[in-house]
N, C-alpha and C positions, 0 to 999 in steps of 0.2 A: 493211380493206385493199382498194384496188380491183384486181382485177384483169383488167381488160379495159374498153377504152372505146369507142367509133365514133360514127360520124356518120351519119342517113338523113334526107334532104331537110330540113326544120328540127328536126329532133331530135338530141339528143347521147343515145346509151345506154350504161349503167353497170353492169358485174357487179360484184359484189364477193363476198369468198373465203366458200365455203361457206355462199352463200345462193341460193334459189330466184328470187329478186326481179331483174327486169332495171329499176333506177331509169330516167325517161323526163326530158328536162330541155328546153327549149327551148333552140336555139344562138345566140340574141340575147340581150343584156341585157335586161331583170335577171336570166336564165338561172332560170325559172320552172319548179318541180319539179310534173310532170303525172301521169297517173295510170298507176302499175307496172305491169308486167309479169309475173304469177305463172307461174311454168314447173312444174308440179305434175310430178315424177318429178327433175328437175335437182339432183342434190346437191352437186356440186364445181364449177362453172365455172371454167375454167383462160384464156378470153380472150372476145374476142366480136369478129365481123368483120359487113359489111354488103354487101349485093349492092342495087344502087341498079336494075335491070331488072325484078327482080322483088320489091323490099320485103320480102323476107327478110333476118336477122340470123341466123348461125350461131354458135352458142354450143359450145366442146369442153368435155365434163363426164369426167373421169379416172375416177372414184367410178362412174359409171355404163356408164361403158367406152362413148360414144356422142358422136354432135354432135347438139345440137339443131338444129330448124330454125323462125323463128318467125316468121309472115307479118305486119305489124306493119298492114295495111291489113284484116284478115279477121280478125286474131288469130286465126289456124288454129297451132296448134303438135305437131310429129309429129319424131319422134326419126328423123330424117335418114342418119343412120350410126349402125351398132349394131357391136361388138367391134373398137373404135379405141382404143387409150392416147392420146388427140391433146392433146400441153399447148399449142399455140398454132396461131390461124386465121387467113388473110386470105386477102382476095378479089382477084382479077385485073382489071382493065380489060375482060378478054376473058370474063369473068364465069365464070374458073375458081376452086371452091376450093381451097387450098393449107392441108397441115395439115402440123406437125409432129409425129410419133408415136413415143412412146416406147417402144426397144425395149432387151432384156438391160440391164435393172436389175439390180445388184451393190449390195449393202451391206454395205460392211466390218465390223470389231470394237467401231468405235463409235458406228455406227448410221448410218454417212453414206452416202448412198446416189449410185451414177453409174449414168451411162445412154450408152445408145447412140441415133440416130436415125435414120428415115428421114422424107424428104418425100412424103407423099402428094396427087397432083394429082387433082383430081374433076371431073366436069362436074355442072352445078345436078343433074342428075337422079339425083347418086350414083354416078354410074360412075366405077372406078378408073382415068383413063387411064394414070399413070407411077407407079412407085413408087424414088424417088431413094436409094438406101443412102450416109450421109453417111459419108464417111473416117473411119477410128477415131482419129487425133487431134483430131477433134471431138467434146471430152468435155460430155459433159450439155449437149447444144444447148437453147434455150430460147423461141428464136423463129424465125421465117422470113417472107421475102416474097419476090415471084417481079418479075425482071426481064424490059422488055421482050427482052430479048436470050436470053430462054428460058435464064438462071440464074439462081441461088438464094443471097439476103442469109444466112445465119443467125448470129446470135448464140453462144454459151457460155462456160459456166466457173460455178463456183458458188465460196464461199468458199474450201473445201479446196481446189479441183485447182489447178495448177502454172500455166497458159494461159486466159486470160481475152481471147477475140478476138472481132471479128466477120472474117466469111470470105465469099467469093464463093464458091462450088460450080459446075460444069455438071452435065449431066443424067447423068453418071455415081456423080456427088460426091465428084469428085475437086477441090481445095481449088486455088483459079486466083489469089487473092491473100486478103490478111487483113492485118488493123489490131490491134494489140494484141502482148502479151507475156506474162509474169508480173506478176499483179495491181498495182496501181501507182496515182497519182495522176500519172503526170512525163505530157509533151506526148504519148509514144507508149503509153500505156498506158492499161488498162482495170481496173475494179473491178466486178464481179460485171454484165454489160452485156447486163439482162433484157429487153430488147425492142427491135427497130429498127423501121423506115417507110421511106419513098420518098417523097420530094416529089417535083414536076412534071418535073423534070430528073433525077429519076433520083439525088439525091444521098442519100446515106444520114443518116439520124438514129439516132441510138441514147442508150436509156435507161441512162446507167451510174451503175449505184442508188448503190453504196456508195462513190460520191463524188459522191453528191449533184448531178449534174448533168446533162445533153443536150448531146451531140453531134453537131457535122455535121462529116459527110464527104464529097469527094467521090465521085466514081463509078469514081476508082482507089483508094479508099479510103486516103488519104491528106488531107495539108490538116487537119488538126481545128479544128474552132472549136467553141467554148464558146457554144452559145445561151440555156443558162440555168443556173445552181447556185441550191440550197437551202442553208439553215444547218441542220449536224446538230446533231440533240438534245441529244449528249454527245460526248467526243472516244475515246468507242468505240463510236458510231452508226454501222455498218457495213448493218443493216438498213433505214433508211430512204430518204429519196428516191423520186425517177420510178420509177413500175412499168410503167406501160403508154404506148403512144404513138398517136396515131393523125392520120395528115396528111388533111384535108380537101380535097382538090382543090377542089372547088369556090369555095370562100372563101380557100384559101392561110392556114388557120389550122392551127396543131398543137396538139392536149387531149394535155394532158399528166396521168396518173392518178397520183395518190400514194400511196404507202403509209400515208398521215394520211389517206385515205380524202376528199381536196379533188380538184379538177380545175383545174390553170391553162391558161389559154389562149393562144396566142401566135401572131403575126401575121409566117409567117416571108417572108424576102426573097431 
């Protein structure tokens, strides 16, 4: 299953779930698989973001309570952040990290587990500048990315809970608008919506797994359009589809990661 994907200068890189290996691919046809990336101590990788100023890739590893940091030009690799829960990274424009950290885990009677989160802001050198506390109606958040307007895209909802959104936050993480409802396929609704992006304008995409599909929205998060659907497996395929997303400024292409462990590409407008 891939769970994290990005872009640095002609490279696409690829985590995938519970392995140490960062796959390394060329972003041109015939998308030429080059030689890995072994992260000796990384046991969970939960995403992977790129900071293009300084050729590092930051990896959040759950299992080892850290983020990596891997210089892909020295291959220098040094454990970045140590006693973080961070299940998702990405990088700023202004070449801030942005992590999402999972806090008061609860596991009910049949094992299912919620979470609460906050947004941690970093500068390259580690230092914590903000620490965002997301509104408690944002249950099990799962991603995030940072506007320029100095707020916050996130993601959640996991199969069990009731609210399956994405949401704007300000720097309080108080909830300023949201897209979504109770789980759904209809025009305003979302099914399990594990990862968003930002293209160039600022609109949002989001990965809504268990319907199989990518959506954009705009920057009132509204408008949904449909940029791509999968065919599920079976017609209780709830687990498959887009897992990760990552928009390429550069090229104006979105790598779409799947849970078949493929990468589609796509040339958005």
């Amino acid at each position: 299953m891939i769970i994290g994907v990005t872009s640095l200068g002609d490279r696409i890189y690829v985590v995938c779930y519970c392995s140490n290996v960062i796959a390394v691919f060329t972003s041109h046809q015939p998308f030429r698989r080059l030689q890995d990336i072994v992260v000796h101590g990384l046991l969970s990788p939960f995403d992977i973001a790129a900071s293009a100023s300084t050729s590092c890739l930051y990896v959040p590893d759950l299992r080892s309570r850290s983020v990596w940091r891997v210089n892909v030009d020295s291959g220098a690799v040094v454990q970045w952040l140590s006693g973080v829960d961070a299940r998702a990274v990405s990088v700023t424009s202004g070449d801030r990290i942005v992590l999402l950290v999972v806090v008061d885990v609860q596991c009910d009677q049949h094992g299912r587990l919620t979470w609460r989160g906050e947004v941690h802001v970093c500068s390259l050198e580690a230092v914590t500048e903000a620490i965002v506390t997301l509104s408690p109606d944002i249950t099990s958040p799962r991603s995030v990315v940072m506007t320029t307007r100095k707020t916050f895209v996130v993601s959640h909802g996991s199969v069990w809970h009731v609210m399956h959104r994405v949401c704007e936050v300000d720097m309080t993480g108080h909830v300023l608008k949201s897209f979504g409802s109770t789980p759904g396929n209809g025009v305003g609704q979302l099914h399990r919506p594990v990862c968003v992006s930002l293209d160039d304008k600022e609109r949002v995409i989001v990965a809504d797994a268990a319907n199989h599909r990518v959506l954009l929205l705009n920057k009132q998060l509204t408008s949904p359009r449909v940029l791509a659907t999968w065919r599920p497996r079976s017609d209780d395929d709830t687990g498959g589809g887009p897992r990760r997303l990552h928009y390429d400024s550069h090229t104006g292409s979105l790598l779409v990661g799947l849970t078949s462990g493929h990468i589609d590409i796509y040339k958005l407008n």
